[in-house]
N, C-alpha and C positions, 0 to 999 in steps of 0.2 A: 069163430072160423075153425075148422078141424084142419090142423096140424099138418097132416097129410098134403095137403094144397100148398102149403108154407116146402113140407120137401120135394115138394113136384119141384118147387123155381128154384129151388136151390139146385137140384139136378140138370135145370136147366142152363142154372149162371155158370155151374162148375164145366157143363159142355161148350164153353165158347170162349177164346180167348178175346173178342172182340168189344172194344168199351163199349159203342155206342148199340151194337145188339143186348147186353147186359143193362144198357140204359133203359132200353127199349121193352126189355123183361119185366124189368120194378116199375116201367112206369104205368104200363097196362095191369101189373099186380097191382100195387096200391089205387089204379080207379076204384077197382071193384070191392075195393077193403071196406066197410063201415065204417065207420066215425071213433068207435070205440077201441076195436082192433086195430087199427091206423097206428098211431102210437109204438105200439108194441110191436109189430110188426116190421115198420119201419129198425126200430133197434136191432130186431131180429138178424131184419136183411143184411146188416151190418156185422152180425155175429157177436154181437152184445147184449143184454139187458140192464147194464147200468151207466150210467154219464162219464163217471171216474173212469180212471185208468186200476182202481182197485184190484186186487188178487181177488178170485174166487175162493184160493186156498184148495185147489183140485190138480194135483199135480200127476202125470202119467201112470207114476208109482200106483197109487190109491185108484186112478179109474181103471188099472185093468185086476184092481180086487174087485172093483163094482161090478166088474165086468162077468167075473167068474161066479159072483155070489148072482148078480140078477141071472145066470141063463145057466146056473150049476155046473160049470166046466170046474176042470183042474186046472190051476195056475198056472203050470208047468205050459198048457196045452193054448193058454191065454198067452204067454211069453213067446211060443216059439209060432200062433200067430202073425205076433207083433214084430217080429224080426222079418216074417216073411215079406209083411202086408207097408210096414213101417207109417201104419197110419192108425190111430185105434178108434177111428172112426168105423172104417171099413171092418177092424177087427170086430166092435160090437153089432156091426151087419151080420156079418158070417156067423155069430152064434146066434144072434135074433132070428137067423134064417134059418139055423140047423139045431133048434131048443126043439127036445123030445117029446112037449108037448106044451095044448096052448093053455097060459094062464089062466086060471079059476077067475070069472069076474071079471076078466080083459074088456079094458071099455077102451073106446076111440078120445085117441087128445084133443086137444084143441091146445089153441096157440094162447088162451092163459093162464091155461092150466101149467103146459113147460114153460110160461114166463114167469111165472107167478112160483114155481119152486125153485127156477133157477136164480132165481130175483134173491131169493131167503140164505142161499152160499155165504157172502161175505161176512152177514153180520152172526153168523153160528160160530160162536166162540167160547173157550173153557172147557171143561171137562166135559165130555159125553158129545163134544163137538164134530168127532170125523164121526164117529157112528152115527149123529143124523146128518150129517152130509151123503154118507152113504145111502142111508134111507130112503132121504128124497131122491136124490139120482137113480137109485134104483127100482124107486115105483114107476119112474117116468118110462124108464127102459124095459120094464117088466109089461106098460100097456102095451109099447111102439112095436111097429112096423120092421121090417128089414130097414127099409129106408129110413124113417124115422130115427130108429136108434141111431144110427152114423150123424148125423146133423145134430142130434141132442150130444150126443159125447162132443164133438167139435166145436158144438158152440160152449160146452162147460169149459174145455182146455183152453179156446179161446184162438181154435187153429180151424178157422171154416176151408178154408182151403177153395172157394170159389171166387175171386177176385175182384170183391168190390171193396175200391176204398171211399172214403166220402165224397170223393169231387161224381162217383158215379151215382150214388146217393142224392148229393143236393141236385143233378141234372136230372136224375127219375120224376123227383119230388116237382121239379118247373116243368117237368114237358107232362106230366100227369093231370099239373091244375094250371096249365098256362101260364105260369111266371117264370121270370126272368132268374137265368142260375144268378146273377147275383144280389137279386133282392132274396131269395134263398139265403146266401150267402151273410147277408148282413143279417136276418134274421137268426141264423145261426148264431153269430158271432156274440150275437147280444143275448140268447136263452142257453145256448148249450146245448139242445137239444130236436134234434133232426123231427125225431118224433113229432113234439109242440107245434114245429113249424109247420110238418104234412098236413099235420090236424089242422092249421090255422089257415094251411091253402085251400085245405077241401072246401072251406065253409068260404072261400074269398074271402079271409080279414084279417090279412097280414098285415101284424104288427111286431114293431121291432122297437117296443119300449123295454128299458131297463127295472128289475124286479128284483126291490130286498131281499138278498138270501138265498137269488139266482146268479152265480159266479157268472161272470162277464169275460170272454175269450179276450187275452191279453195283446194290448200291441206289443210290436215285435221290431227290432232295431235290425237295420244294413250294415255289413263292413264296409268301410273305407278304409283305400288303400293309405291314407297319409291323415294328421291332422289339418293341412294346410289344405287340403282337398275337402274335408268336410266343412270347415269352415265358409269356404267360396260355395259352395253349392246351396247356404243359405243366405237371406237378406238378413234376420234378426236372428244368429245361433245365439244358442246356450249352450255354457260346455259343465257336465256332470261326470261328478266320479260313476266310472262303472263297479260297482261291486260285486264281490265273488260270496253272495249269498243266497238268499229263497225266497224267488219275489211271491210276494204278498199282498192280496188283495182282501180288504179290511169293508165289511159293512156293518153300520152303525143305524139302529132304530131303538130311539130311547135309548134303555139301559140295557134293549139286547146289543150284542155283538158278535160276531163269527167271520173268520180265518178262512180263506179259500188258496189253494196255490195257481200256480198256471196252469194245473192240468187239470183242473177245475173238483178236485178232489178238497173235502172239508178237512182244516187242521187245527181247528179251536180248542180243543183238549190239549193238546201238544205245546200249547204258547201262552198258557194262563194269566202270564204278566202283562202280553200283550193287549190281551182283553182288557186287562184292568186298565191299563195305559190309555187305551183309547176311550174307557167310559170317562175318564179322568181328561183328557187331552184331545178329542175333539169336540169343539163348543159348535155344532148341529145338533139339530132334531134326525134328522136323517142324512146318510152321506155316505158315500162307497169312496174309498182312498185307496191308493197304493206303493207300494214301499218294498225295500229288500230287508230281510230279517238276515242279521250276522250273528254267530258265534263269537263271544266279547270275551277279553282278558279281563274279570274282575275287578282286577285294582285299577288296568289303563286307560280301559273299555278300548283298546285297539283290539284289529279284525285276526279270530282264532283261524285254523284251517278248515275250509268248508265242511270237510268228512267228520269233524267233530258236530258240527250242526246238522250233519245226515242223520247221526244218530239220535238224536231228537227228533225229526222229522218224521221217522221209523216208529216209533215207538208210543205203543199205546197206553203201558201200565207204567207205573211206577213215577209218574210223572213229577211230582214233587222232586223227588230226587234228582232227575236230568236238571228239572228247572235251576236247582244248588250247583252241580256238576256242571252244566254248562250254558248259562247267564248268554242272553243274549238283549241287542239293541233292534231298533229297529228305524231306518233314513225311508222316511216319506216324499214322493217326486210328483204324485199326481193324485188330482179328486175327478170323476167322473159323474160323480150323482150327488146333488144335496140339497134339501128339502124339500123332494118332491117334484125334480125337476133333472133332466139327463143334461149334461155338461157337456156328453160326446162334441158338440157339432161348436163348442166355443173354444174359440183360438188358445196355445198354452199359454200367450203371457197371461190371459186373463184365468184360464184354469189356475197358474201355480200363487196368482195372486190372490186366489181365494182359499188357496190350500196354507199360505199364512197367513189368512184371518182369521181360518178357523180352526189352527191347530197352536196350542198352546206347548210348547216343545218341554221335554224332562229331558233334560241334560245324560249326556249317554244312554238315552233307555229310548225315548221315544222324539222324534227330533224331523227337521227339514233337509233335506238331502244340500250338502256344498254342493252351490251351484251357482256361476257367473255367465255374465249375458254379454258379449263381446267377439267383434272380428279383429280384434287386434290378436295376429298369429305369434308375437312374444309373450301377451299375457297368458294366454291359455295354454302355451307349452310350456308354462311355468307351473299353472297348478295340474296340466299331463303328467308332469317329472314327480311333480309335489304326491300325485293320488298313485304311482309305480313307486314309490319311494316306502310311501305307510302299508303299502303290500294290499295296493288296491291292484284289479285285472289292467287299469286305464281309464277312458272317460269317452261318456256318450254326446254326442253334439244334437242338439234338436233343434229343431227350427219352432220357434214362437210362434209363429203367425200359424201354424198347423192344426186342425184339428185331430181328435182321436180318432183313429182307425183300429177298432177292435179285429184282433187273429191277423194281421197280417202284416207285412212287411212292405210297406208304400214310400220306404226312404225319407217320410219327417225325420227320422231318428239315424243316425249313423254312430256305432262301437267305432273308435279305436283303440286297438290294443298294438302291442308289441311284433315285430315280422314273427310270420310264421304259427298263426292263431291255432291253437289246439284244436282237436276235432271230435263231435263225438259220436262216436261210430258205436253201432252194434255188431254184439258177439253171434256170429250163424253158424261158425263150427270152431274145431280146435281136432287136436290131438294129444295122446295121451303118451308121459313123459315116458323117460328111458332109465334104469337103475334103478335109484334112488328112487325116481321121481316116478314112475309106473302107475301111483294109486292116483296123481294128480294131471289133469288138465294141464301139459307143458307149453302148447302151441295157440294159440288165439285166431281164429279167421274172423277178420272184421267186415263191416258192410258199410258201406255211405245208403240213404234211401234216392229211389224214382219212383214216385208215384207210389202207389202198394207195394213197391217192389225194395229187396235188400240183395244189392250189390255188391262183394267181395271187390274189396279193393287193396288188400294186403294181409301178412301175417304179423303177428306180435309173438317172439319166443326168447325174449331175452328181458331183461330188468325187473321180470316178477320174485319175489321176494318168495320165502317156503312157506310161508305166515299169508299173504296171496295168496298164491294155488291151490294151498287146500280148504282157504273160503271160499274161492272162486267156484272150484271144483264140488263143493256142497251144493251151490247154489245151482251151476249148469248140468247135475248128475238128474235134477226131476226134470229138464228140458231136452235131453238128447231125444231127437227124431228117430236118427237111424247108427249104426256104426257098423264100418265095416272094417276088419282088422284093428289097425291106431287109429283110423281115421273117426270121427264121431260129428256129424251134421244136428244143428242145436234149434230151438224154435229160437225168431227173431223177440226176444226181451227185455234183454240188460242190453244197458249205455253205457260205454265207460267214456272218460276223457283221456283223450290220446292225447302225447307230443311228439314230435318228430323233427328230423332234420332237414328233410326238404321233400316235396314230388314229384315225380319221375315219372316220366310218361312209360305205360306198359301194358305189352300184349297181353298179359298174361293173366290181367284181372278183365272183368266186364266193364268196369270202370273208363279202361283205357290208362287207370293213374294206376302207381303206388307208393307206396310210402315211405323213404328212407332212415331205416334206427327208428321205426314208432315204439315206445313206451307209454306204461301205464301211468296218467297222475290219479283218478280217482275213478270209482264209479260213480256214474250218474243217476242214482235214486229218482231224484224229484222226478227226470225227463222218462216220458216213453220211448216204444221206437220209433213213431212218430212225429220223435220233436229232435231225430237225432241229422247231423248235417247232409244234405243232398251231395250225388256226383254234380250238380249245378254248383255246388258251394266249393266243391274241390276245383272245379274249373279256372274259377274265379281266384282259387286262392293262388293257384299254378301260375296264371295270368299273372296274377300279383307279383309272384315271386321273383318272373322274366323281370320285369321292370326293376324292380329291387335291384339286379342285380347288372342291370347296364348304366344305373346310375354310378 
């Protein structure tokens, strides 16, 4: 399919604010798609071509070089574009449109041709790595169109700027081949990927089995307001440490094995011991398991601080090394697959009782998550105290009799922590400090998400350390959008984990909330902004708080 077709609908989506005409857009697109383009196309729609939440490694800096090298401008003339236009999609419009002349060889794209080099981004790395980054971006832009070019630059950054998020995606994909958003929906949850699914409605043969080596969208835990409230809400709880590490989802076939996180990004290089662990320590032929990965004190094997295990998470070379540096464990909670067979649909006592048949535990390294199965409300606020004590976050209550519900939050599972649950909100602007502080990002604008959208719900300009701001400020210097004076508007990226004093209702955010004394505890690497808390989750917690506080 040529390309062109692909930015007509993009022009089309970005002209409407309306979901179900946007539905109504992809889903008359994708009839007409072939079997083959489908896939790809669908990603597209999305402003993606990979499953991950991976960096491209294409940061604003570098595309408006690409910018200036594919259509021979001066730099200078590329910058003060970009301040005009504050989008550098539109920026590589405007010199697409006004290049002095047409390309030698100009041929028309098609859609996998620009998937297909946009696809090759991530994994260009080492020496001589931005200059074919460059390359390819800039052959794609050298064939394109006016239009064209704006969509290719937007979809590299990863800033499409036309308003579809998945729930508008999985509803095209049902009303296109007759199926129900949520059998979508569960298909989804089980492949990861929207594309697989379109492809599998076109043909009516949708299937939603589980696949070695295909990371499985993770169930997801509710707050409750109290212990004693989770407890009653089931017939058969179990109460488990919650831990403050990086859940991990473990698939075993024979002697392979591989690392997946929640955001379905591969981390098996990064955990070498854990590999081995599990070739060693689960007695299946095949079996998907799941566990939180901690940062371990060497001699105690008690829980290091998270951001010590980020940097691991992070990090692609030198692996040996971290592995010495920073030794981790790993507490196993659930099996969902094994030999040959999906677990989803069997209740957890019988899941966790197969997850200690078939794991053979190494003492601090690789092990069964502490966990008791009890409605007696003294014994479980004993091991509550016990898992807040070892410098655990709290403990999750789950209901036994449950099955798995992948990607979502259907209340088997209830967190509790401590009043006053941290949040983690995304960075959308900030401002830039005063004196001293001038070269660094001082102010913080946070966002709760609704739907595709990121909602300012407060500032953060106090408790950041000088060793802070000017990491922070490295990181948020390739994300500024737009700035005007101090002010600087950032794309939605980084997570961090807030704390704060209380919420306060207030005009002055879209929220309706804001947030008193927030401070910074970490950033959130592993999460996107996708997995960061809703204005629904602040409501809730607000609600919370009232109660808290009439007791």
């Amino acid at each position: 399919m040529r390309y062109s077709k692909l930015a007509d609908i993009y022009e089309q989506l970005e002209g409407t604010t309306k979901k179900l005409e946007k539905r109504d857009i992809l889903a008359e697109f994708y009839k007409e798609c072939g079997e083959d383009d489908l896939p790809k196309i669908v990603l597209l729609s999305m402003g993606v071509v990979i499953l991950t939440e991976e960096d491209l490694g294409v940061a604003d800096e570098l595309m408006r070089r690409i910018v200036a090298k594919t259509y021979g401008a001066d730099d200078s003339a590329v910058v003060k574009k970009f301040k005009e236009l504050g989008d550098l999609g539109k920026v590589a419009e405007y010199f697409a449109g006004h290049r002095s002349q047409r390309t030698l060889g100009r041929k028309e794209l098609t859609v996998s041709h620009v998937f297909e080099n946009i696809s090759q981004l991530p994994g260009i790395t080492g020496s001589g790595s931005v200059d074919r980054k460059i390359n390819l971006i800039s052959e794609l832009l050298s064939h394109a169109s006016a239009k064209e070019a704006r969509y290719i630059v937007r979809t590299v950054l990863g800033d499409m700027r036309i308003g579809v998020a998945h729930g508008t995606v999985r509803d095209a994909i049902a009303k296109a081949f007759g199926k129900e958003p949520s059998e979508v929906e569960h298909s989804w949850n089980v492949t990861g990927d929207f594309g697989k699914v379109a492809q599998m409605a076109k043909k009516g043969k949708m299937k939603s089995e589980i696949s070695l080596f295909t990371p499985v969208r993770v169930m997801l835990a509710d707050r409750a307001p109290d212990l004693k409230e989770a407890l009653e809400t089931f017939e058969h709880p179990a109460v488990e440490q919650k831990l403050d590490g990086f859940r991990a989802q473990i698939h075993k076939k024979g002697s392979e094995v591989r690392i997946f996180s929640r955001r379905l990004d591969e981390v098996t290089k990064q955990f070498p011991e854990v590999v081995k662990w599990a070739k060693e320590c689960l007695h299946a032929k095949e079996c998907i398991v799941e566990g939180e990965i901690l940062a371990v004190d060497p001699k105690t094997g008690s829980p290091r601080p998270f951001q010590q295990l980020s940097r691991r998470i992070q990090r692609k070379y030198d692996i040996d090394k971290m592995v010495h540096e920073i030794p981790v464990r790993i507490d196993l909670f659930e099996v969902i697959y094994y030999d040959g067979e999906s677990w989803m649909d069997r209740l957890l006592k019988d899941r966790f009782h197969l997850l200690n048949k078939i794991v053979k535990p190494l003492k601090n390294k690789f092990e069964i998550i502490e966990h008791i199965e009890t409605k007696d409300l003294a014994k479980a606020d004993r091991f509550y105290k016990n898992a807040l004590a070892i410098g655990e976050e709290g403990v999750i209550v789950k209901n036994m009799e449950a099955k798995y519900q992948p990607g979502r939050r259907v209340g088997f599972w209830k967190k509790v922590k401590p009043v006053m649950e941290p949040l983690d909100l995304v960075i959308v602007g900030g401002e830039w400090g005063v004196g001293k502080r001038t070269k660094w990002v001082g102010s913080l604008t946070l966002a709760a998400r609704k739907g595709d959208k990121f909602l300012p719900t407060g500032m953060m300009g106090s408790g950041l350390t000088e060793e802070q701001m000017e990491s922070l400020t490295k990181r948020l210097k390739e994300l500024v959008e737009e700035e005007h004076g101090k002010t600087i508007k950032i794309k939605p990226k980084i997570v961090i984990e807030v704390a704060y004093e209380e919420i306060q209702r207030s005009p002055k955010y879209p929220t309706g909330y804001a947030l008193r004394f927030p401070r910074l505890i970490r950033l959130r690497d592993e999460k996107g902004p996708h997995d960061a808390n809703t204005v629904s989750d602040i409501e809730k917690l607000f609600r919370h708080q009232k109660k808290i506080k009439r007791k």
